[in-house]
SERO-4910 file (N, C-alpha, C, O; in steps of 0.05 Angstrom, whole numbers):
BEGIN
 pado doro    nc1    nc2    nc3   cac1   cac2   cac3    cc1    cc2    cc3    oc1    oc2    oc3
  Unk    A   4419  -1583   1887   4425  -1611   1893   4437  -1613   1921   4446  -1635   1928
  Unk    A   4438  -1593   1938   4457  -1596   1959   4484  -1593   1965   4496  -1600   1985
  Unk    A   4491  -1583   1945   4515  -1601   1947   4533  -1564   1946   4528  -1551   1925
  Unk    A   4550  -1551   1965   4550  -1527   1964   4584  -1530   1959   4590  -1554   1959
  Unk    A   4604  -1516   1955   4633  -1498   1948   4638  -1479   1954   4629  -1460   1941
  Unk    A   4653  -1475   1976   4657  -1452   1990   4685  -1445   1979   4703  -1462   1982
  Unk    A   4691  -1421   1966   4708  -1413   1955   4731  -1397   1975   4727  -1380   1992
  Unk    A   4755  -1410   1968   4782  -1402   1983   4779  -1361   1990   4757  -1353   1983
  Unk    A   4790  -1348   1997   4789  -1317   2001   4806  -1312   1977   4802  -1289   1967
  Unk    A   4822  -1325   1965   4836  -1316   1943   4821  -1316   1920   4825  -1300   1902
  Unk    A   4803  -1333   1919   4777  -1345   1899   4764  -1335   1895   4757  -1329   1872
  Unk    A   4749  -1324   1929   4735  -1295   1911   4736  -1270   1909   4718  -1256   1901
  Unk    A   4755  -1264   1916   4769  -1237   1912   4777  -1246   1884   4779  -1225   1870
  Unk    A   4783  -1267   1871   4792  -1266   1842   4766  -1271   1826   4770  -1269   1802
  Unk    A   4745  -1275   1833   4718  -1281   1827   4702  -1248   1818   4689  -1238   1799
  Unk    A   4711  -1240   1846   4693  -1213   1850   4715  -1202   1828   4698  -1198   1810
  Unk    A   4735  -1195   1819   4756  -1186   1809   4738  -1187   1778   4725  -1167   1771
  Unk    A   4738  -1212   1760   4716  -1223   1743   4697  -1207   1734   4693  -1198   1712
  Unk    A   4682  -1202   1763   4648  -1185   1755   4649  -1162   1754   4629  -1152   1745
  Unk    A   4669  -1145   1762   4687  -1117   1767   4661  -1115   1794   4644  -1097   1792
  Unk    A   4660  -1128   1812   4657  -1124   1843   4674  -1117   1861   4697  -1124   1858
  Unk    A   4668  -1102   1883   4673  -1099   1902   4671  -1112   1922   4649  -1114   1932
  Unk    A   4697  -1127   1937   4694  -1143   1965   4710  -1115   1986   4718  -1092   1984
  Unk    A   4706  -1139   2007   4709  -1116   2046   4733  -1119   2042   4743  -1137   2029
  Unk    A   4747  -1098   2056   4778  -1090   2059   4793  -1115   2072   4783  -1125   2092
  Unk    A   4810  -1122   2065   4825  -1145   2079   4849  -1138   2088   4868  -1133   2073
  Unk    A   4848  -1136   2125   4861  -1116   2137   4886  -1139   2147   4904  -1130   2161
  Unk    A   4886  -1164   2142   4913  -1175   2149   4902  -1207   2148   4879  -1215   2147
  Unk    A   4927  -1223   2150   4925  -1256   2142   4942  -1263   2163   4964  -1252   2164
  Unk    A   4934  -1284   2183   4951  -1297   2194   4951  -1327   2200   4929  -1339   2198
  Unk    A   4970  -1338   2206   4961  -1369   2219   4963  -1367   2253   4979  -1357   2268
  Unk    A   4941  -1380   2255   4945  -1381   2284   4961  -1409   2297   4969  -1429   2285
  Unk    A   4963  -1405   2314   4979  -1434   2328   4959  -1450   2349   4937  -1444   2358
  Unk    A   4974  -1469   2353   4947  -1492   2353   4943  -1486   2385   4922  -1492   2397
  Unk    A   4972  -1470   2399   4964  -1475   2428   4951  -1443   2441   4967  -1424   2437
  Unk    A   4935  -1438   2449   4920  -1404   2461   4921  -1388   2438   4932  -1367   2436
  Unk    A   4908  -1401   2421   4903  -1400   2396   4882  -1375   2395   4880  -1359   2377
  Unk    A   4863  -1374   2424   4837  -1355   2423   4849  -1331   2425   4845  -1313   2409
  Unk    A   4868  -1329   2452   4883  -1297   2458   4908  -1290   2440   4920  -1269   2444
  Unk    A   4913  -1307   2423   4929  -1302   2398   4909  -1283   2378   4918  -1263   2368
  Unk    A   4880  -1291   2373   4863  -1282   2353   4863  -1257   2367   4873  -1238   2356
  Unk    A   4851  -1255   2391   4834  -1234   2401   4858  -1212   2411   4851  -1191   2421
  Unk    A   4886  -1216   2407   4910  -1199   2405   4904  -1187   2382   4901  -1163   2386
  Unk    A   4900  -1195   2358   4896  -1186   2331   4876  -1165   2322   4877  -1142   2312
  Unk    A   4851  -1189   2334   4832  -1170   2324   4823  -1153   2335   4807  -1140   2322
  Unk    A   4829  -1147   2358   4817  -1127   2376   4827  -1089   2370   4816  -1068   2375
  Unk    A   4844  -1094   2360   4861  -1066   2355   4846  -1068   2326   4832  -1050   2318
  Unk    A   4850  -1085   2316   4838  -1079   2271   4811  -1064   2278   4804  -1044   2265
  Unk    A   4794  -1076   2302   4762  -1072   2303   4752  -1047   2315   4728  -1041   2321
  Unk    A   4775  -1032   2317   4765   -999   2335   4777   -983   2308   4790   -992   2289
  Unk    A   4767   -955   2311   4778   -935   2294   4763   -931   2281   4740   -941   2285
  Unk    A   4771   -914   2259   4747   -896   2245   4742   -918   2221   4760   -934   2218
  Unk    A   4719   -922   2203   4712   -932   2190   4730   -935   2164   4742   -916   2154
  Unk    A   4730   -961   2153   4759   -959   2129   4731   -958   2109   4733   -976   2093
  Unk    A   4711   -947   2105   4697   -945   2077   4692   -911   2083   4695   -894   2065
  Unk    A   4683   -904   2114   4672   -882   2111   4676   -876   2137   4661   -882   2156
  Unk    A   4703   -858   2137   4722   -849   2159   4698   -829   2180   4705   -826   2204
  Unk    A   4673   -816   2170   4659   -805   2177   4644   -821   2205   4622   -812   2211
  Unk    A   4653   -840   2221   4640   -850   2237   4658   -873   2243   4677   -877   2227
  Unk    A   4655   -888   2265   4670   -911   2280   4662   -938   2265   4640   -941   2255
  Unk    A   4684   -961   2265   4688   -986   2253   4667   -996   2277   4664   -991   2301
  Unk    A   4654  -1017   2255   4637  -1030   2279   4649  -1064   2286   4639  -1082   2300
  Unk    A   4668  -1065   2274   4684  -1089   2290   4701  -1100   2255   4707  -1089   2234
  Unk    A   4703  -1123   2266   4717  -1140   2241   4710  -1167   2240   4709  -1177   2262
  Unk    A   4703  -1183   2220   4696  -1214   2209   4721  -1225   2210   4742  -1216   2202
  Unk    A   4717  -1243   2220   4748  -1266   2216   4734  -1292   2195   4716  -1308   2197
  Unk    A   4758  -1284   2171   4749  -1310   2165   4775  -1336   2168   4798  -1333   2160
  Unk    A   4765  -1363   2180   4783  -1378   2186   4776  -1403   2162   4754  -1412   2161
  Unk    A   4798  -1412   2144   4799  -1424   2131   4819  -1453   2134   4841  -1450   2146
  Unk    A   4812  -1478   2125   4817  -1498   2136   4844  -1510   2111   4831  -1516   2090
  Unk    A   4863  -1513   2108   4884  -1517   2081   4870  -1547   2078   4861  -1554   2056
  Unk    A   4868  -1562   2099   4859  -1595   2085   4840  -1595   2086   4828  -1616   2081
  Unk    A   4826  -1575   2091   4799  -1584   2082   4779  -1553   2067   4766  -1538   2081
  Unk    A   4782  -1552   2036   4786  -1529   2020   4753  -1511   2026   4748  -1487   2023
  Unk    A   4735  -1534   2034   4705  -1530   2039   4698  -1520   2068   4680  -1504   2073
  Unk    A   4716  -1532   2085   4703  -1507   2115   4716  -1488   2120   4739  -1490   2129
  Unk    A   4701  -1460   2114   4701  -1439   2121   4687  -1433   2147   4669  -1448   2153
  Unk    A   4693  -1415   2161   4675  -1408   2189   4683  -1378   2179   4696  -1370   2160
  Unk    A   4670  -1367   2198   4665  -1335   2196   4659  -1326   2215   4636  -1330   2222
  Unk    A   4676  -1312   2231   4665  -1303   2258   4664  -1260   2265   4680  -1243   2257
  Unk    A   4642  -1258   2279   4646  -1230   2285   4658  -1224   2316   4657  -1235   2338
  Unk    A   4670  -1200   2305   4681  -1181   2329   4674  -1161   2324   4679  -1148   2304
  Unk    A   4658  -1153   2349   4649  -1121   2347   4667  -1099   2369   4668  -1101   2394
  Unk    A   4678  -1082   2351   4698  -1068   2363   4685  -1055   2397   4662  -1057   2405
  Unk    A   4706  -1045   2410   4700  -1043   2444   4685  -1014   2441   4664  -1010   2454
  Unk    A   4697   -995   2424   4683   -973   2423   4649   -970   2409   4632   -954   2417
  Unk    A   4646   -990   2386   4622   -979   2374   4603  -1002   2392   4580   -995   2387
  Unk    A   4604  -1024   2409   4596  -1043   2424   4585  -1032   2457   4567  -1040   2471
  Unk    A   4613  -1000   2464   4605   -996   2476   4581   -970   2476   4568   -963   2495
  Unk    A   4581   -960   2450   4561   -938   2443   4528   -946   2434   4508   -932   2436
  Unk    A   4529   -974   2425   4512   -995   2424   4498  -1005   2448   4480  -1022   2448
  Unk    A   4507   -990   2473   4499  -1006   2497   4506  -1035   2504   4505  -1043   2527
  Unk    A   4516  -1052   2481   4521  -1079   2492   4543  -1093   2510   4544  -1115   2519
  Unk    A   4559  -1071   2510   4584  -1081   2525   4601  -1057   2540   4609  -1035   2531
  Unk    A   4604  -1069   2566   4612  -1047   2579   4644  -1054   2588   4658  -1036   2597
  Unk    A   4654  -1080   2585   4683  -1084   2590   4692  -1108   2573   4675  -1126   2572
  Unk    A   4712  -1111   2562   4717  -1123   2538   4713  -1151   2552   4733  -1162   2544
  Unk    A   4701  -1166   2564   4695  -1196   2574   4667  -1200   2567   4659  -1222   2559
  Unk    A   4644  -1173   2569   4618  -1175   2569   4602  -1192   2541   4609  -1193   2518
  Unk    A   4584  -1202   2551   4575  -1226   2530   4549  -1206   2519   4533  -1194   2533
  Unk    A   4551  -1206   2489   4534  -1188   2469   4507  -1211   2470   4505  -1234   2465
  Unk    A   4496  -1196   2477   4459  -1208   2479   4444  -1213   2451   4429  -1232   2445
  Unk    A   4451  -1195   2436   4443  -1195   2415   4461  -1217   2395   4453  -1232   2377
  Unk    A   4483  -1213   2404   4498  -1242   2389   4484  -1271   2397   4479  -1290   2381
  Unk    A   4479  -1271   2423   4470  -1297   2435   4440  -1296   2432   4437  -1320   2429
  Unk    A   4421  -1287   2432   4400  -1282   2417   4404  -1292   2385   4394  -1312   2376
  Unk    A   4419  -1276   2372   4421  -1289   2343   4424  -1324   2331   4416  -1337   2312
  Unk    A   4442  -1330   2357   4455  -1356   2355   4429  -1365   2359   4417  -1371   2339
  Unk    A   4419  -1366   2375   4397  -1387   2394   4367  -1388   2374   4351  -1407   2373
  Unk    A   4365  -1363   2361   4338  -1368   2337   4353  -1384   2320   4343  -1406   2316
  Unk    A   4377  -1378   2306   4379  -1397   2281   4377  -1434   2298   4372  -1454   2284
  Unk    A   4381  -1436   2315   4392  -1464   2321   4363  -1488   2318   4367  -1512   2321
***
């Protein structure tokens, strides 16, 4: 019917909990503040998104998902990626943490 429910992070981690599923490691929670709100995030996530893999220490983290959730409004979720500096830079796509991922902007521009 259209009509979709995007479930809180507590929701479905208590959901997946239910089916005896497995969800992705949830490496920290914060609120951001309303003012430089971007280099507040990218303080955060930038250190979570390097290092060795938290499923399978045998190889490098390939970044981290942010998910940003809205309190008044229980239905918009966004989801955004960060791909860590080291596996981004082994990827060829990025050679200094400012460089714009092609393949990200590529991705954006087919779905639109």
């Amino acid at each position: 019917d259209g009509y979709v429910l995007e479930y809180s992070w507590d929701m479905v981690r208590a959901r997946a909990k239910e089916l005896d599923l497995e969800v992705v490691p949830e490496l920290t929670r914060f609120i951001a503040p309303n003012r430089d709100t971007q280099d507040f995030i990218l303080n955060i996530v930038r250190p979570l998104s390097d290092g060795p893999d938290l499923l399978d220490p045998s190889h490098i983290r390939e970044g981290v998902c942010l998910r940003v959730e809205d309190p008044n409004s229980p239905n918009d979720v966004e989801i955004y990626k960060y791909k860590g500096y080291s596996f981004a830079t082994l990827e060829g796509i990025r050679t200094n943490e400012d460089a714009i991922d092609e393949e990200e902007i590529q991705t954006i521009s087919e779905t639109e």
